[in-house]
C-alpha positions in Angstrom: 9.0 -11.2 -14.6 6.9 -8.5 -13.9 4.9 -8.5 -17.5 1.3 -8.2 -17.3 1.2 -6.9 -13.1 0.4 -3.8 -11.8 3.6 -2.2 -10.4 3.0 1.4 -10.2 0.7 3.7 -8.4 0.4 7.2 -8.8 -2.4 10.3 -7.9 -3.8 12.8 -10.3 -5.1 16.0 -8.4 -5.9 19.4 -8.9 -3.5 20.6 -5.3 -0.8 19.3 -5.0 0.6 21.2 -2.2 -2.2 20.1 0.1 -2.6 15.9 -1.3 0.9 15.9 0.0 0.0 17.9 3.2 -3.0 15.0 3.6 -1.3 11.9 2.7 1.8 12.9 4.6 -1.0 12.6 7.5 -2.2 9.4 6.4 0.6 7.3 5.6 3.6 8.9 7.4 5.0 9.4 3.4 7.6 12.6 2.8 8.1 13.6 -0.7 10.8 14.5 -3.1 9.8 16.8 -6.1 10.8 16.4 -10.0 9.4 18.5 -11.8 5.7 17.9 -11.8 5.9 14.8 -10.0 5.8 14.5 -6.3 7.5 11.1 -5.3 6.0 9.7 -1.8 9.1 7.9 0.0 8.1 5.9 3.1 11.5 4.6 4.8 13.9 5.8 2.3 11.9 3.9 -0.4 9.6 5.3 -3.4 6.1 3.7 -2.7 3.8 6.0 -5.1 3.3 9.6 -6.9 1.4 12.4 -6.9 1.4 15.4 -9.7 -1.4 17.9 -11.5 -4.4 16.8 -13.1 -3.7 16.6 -16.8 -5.4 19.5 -18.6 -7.7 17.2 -20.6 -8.9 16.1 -17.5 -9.5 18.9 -15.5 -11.7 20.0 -18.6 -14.2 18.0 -17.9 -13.8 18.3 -13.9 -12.7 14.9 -13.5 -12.4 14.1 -9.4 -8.8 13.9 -8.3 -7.8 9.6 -8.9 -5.1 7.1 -8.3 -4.0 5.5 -11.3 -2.7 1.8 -11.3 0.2 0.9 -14.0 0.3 -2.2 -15.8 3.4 -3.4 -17.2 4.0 -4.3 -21.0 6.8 -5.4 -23.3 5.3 -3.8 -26.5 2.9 -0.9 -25.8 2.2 0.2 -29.4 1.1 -3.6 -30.1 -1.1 -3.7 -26.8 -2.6 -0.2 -27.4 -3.8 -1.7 -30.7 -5.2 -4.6 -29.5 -7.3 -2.4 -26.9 -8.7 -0.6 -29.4 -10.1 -3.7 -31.3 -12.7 -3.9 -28.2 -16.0 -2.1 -28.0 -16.2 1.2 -25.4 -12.6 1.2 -24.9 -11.5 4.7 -25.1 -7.1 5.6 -25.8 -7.3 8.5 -23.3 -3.7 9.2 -23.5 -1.8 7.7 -26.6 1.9 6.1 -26.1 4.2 8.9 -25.0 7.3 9.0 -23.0 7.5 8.9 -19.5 11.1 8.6 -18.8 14.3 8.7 -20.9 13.6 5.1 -20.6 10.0 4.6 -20.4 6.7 5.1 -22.5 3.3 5.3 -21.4 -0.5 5.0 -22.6 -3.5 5.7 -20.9 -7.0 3.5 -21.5 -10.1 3.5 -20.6 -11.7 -0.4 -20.3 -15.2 -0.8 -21.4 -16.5 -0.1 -17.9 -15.1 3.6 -18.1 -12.0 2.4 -15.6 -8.8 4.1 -16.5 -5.2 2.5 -16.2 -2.0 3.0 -17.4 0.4 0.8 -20.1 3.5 1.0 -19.2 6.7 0.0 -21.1 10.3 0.3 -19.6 12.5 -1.4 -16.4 10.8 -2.3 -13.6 9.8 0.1 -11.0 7.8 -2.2 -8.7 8.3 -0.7 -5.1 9.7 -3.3 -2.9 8.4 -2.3 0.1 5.4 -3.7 2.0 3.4 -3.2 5.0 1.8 0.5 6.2 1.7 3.0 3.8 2.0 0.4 1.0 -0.2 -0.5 -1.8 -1.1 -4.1 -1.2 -3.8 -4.5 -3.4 -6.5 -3.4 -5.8 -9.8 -4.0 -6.5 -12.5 -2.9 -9.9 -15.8 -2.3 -8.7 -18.1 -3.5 -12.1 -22.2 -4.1 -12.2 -21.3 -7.6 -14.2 -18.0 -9.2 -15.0 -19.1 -9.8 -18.4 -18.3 -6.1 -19.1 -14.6 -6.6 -19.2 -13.6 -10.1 -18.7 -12.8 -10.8 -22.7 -10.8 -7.4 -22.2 -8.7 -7.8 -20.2 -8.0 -11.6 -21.2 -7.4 -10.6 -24.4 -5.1 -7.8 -23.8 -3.2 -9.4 -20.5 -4.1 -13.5 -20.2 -5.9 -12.6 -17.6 -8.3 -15.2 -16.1 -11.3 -14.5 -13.4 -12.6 -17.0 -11.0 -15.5 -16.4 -8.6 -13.7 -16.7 -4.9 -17.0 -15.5 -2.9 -20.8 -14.8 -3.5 -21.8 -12.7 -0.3 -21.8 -10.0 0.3 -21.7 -9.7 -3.3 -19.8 -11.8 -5.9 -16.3 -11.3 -5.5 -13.6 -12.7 -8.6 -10.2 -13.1 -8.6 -7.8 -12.1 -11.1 -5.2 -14.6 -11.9 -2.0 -13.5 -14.0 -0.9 -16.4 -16.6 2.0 -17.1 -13.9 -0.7 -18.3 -11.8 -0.6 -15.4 -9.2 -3.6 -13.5 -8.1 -2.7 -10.0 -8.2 -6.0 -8.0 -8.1 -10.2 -8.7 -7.2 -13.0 -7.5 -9.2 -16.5 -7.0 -7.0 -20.1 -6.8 -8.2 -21.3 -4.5 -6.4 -24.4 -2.7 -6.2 -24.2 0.8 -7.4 -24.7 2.7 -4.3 -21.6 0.8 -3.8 -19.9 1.7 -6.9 -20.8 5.4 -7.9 -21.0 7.1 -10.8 -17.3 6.6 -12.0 -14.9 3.6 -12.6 -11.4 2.8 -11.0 -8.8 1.1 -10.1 -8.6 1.3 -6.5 -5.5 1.0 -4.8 -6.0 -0.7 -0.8 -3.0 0.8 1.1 -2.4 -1.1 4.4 -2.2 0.8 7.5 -1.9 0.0 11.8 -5.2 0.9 12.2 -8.2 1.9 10.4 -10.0 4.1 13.1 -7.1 5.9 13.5 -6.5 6.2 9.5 -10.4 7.4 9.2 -9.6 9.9 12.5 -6.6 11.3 10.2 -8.9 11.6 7.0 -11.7 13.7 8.5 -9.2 15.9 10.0 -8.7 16.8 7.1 -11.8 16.6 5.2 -12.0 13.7 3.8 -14.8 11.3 4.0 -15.6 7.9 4.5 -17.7 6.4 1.8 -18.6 2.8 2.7 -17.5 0.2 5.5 -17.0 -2.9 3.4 -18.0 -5.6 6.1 -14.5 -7.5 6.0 -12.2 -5.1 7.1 -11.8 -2.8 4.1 -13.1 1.0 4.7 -13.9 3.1 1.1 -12.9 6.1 1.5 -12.5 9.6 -0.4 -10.0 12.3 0.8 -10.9 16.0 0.3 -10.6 16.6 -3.6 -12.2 13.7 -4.7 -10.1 10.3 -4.6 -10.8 7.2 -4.2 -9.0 4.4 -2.1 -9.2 1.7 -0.1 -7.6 1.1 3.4 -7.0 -1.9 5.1 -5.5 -3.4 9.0 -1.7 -4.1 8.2 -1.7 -8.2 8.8 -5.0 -8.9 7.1 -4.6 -11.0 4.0 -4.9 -9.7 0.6 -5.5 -12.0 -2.1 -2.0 -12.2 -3.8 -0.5 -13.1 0.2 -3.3 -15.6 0.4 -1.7 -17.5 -2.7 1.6 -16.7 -2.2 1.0 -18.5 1.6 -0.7 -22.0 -0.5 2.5 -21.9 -2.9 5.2 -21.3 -0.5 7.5 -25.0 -0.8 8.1 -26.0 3.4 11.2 -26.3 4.4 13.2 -23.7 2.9 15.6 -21.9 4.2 13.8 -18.3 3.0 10.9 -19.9 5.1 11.8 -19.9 8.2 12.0 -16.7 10.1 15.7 -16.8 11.6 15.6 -13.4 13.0 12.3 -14.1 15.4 13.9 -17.3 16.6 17.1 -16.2 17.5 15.0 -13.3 19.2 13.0 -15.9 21.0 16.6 -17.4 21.9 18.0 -13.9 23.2 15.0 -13.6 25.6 15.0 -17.2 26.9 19.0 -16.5 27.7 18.6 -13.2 29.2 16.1 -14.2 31.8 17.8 -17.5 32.2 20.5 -16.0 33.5 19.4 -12.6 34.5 21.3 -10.7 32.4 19.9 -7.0 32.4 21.8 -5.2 29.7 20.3 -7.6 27.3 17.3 -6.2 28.1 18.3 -3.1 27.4 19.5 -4.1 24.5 16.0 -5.4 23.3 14.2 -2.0 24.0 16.6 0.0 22.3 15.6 -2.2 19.0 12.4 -2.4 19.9 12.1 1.6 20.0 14.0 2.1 16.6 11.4 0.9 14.5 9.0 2.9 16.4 10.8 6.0 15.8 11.6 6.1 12.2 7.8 4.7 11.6 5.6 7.2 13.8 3.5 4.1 15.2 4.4 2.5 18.2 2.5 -1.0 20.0 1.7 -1.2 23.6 -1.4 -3.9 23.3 -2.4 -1.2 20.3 -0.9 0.9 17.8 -0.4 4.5 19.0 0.1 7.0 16.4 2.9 10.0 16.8 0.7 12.1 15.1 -2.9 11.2 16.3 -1.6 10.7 19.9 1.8 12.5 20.5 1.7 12.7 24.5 1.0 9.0 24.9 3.5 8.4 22.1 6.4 9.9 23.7 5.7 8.7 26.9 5.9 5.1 25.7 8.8 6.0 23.8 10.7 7.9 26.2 10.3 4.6 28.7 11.0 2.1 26.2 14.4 4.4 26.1 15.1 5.1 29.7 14.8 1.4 30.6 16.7 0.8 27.3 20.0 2.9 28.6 19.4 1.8 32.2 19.3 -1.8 31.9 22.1 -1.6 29.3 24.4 0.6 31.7 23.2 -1.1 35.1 25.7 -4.3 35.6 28.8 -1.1 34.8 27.3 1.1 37.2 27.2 -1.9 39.7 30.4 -2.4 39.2 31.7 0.8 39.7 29.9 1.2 42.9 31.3 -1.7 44.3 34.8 -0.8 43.4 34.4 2.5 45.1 33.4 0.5 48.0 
């Protein structure tokens, strides 16, 4: 049940043309238009969305932001009890969003917008680069919207860390922790509020590389792997190493029941059993087997590994090279034990 988590991500910004030029860069995403809305696709899967800045907005020349979505199963009711609270502001009131969907926008009592969203699930289900996978409030004091957002979602806070600055995580009724708030100073926090998104990605240098290419900034290092950053019109995100825990995989790892069979990862083992055979008994072909699927990922993703991620884009020479010898030892290996056999029928 996906009541009461964030399962939507989306960017308000004043080009459009050029956010998807920019995050195309970033995250490898394409995009498919609908109307206003740009939809970011990574894999053949929807992972976020882009589209103007609303009018009201732009007004007031609000910076270009990502917006998180909250789900709800009655929005009229929660945008009614948000209003009850002090500061909170109904930026957007309940509209539709789809044929099957409605939407609200607020404003908590720190100034941090976020959507209320009512309608089927539409929770990407895909994970690792290029994915959000996790977000974080930056507040001077957690008193400012901890009865908030308690009231309104059931959300509970608990202090996880005190340095660099105290860190609290958010814990859904379910008992999942699906977001962090920080303290942090306000040379830290700026003069605006968000919901910041932390997309993961193969490398960080290489993802800040990208983002001053094209003009974007970084903003602050956060010390545990985290980078701050700000691309050229304004927005605010987080980026993060792909295989660095985030606070909801942390949980999810402590919960997790040994022994089942959804544990155990069957297609590494029989891997592991594929190699051991083929150099057992020197068979070459499955070899070239092995590089062939090792090079598929590779292509479709843009990144490749060899002792560290190389990026098509960043890097294209050395890319291809790598490629093009995962390849050529792929096909030769695969067709060696044929063309020996056809040499010593000829002979």
């Amino acid at each position: 049940m996906t009541i009461g988590h964030f399962l939507w991500t989306d960017l308000s910004t004043y080009d459009l043309e050029a956010a998807q030029a920019d995050y195309a860069q970033l995250f490898s995403w394409t995009f498919q238009r609908d109307g206003d809305y740009a939809f970011a696709t990574l894999r053949g899967q929807e992972v976020a969305a882009l589209f103007p800045m609303p009018p009201q907005l732009a007004k007031i020349n609000m910076p270009s932001f990502w917006m998180s979505y909250v789900h709800v199963d009655d929005l009229e009711a929660t945008v009614a009890k948000a209003r009850l609270h002090d500061g909170v502001i109904i930026e957007v009131e309940p509209q539709a969003f789809s044929s099957d969907a409605r939407i609200a926008l607020v404003r908590d009592p720190s100034g941090a917008g976020f959507t209320l969203y009512e309608g089927p699930d539409i929770t990407p289900q895909l994970h690792g680069p290029g994915s959000v996978e996790g977000r974080y409030h930056h507040v001077p004091s957690l008193d400012l919207i901890e009865p908030f957002y308690n009231d309104l979602f059931g959300w509970t806070f608990t202090r996880s860390a005190e340095q660099p600055w105290t860190v609290h995580d958010i814990r859904h009724p379910d008992g999942s922790v699906i977001a962090q708030v920080e303290e942090v100073p306000e040379t830290i926090r700026g003069k605006y509020r968000y919901w910041m998104p932390c997309f993961t990605v193969r490398s960080t240098e290489e993802t800040l590389t990208r983002l001053r290419a094209r003009d974007g900034e970084l903003s602050v290092d956060l010390t545990d792997g985290r980078l701050l950053v700000t691309d050229r019109q304004g927005a605010h995100f987080m980026v993060r190493p792909t295989g660095q825990s985030t606070p909801d995989k942390e949980e999810n790892v402590r919960q997790a029941e040994p022994g089942k069979t959804g544990d155990i990862a069957w297609k590494a083992l029989i891997g592991l059993a594929i190699i051991w055979l083929a150099a057992l008994f020197d068979l070459q072909f499955i070899w070239g087997i092995l590089f062939i699927l090792w090079a598929r990922p590779a292509l479709t993703s843009g990144y490749i590994d060899l002792f560290e991620p190389v990026d098509r884009q960043a890097r294209p020479v050395l890319y291809w090279a790598i490629m093009g010898t995962w390849l050529f030892f792929g096909v030769w290996l695969m067709l060696s034990p044929l063309l020996d056999t056809m040499i010593s029928s000829s002979s």
